[in-house]
N, C-alpha and C positions, 0 to 999 in steps of 0.2 A: 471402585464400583459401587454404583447406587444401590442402594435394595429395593427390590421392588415394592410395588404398589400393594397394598393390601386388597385392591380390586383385583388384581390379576392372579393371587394367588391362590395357588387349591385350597378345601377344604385344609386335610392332612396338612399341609403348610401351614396354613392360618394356628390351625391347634400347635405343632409343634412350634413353632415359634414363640409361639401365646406361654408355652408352657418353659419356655430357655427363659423369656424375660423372667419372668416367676420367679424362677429360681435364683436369675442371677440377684436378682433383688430380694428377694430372699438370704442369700447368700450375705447379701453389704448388709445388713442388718441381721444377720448373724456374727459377723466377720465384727460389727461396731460390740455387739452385747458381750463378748469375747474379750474385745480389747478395752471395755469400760468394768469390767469384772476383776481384768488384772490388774487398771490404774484409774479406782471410780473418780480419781479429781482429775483424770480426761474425758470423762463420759460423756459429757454433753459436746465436747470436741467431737468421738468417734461418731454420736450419732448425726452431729449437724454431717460430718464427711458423705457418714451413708445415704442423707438424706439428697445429699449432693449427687451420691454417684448411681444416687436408684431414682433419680427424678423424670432421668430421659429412659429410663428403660418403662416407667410406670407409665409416660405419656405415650409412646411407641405401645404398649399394650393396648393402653383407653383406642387407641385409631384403628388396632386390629378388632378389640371386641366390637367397634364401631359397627365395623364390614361383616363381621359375623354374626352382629344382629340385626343389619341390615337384610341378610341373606334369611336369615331364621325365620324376619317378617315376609319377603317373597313367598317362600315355602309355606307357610301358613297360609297367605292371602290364594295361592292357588289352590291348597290342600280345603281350604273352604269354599272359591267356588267350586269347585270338581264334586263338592258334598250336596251344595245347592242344586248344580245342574242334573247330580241324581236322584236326589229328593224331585227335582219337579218333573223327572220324565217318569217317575217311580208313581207320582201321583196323576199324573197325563193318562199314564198304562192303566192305572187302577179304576180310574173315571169309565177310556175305554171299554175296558172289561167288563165295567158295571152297567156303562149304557148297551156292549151291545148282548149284553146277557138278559136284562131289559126286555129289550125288542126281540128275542125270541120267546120269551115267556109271553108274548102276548098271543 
C-alpha cells in the first residue's frame, strides 16, 4: 500500500506523521551515538548507517513540511485579505458616517 499524498492528508496527519519521522530519525542517530560509545573505532561506521537509514525518513519529512507550509501560506494569504476587505469597508462606513453627519449639520 502506497502512502498517501501529503496533499490529501489532514492537518492532524500531516503533524503526526511529521512527528514519527522525527523520532524515528532521531532514534538511528541515537541508536548510532550508543553504538559508537560502546566501540568508538566503529563510530563513523554506525553514523554513516544512521545517516543511511534517516535519509528517506528526513526527505519524507522536507515534502510533508512542504504541504504544510504551503497550507500555512493559504491561510495567511486569506487571513490577510479578509483584514483588507474590513479595513476598506471599516473606512467606506467611516467616510459614510462622516459625510452624511456633514450634511445634516448644514
Amino acid at each position: 500500500m502506497q502512502a498517501p499524498s501529503p496533499a490529501d492528508m489532514s492537518h492532524a496527519q500531516l503533524d503526526a506523521l511529521l512527528h514519527d519521522l522525527q523520532k524515528r530519525a532521531f532514534d538511528a542517530y541515537e541508536d548510532a551515538a550508543l553504538r559508537a560509545e560502546a566501540n568508538p573505532a566503529q563510530a563513523e561506521v554506525a553514523y554513516a548507517q544512521a545517516e543511511i537509514e534517516a535519509a528517506p525518513l528526513i526527505a519524507r519529512a522536507r515534502a510533508l513540511n512542504e504541504e504544510r507550509v504551503r497550507r500555512l501560506r493559504k491561510r495567511a494569504r486569506a487571513w490577510r485579505n479578509a483584514a483588507i476587505a474590513v479595513a476598506i469597508a471599516g473606512i467606506v462606513a467611516i467616510a459614510w458616517w462622516s459625510l452624511a453627519r456633514g450634511v445634516q449639520m448644514s
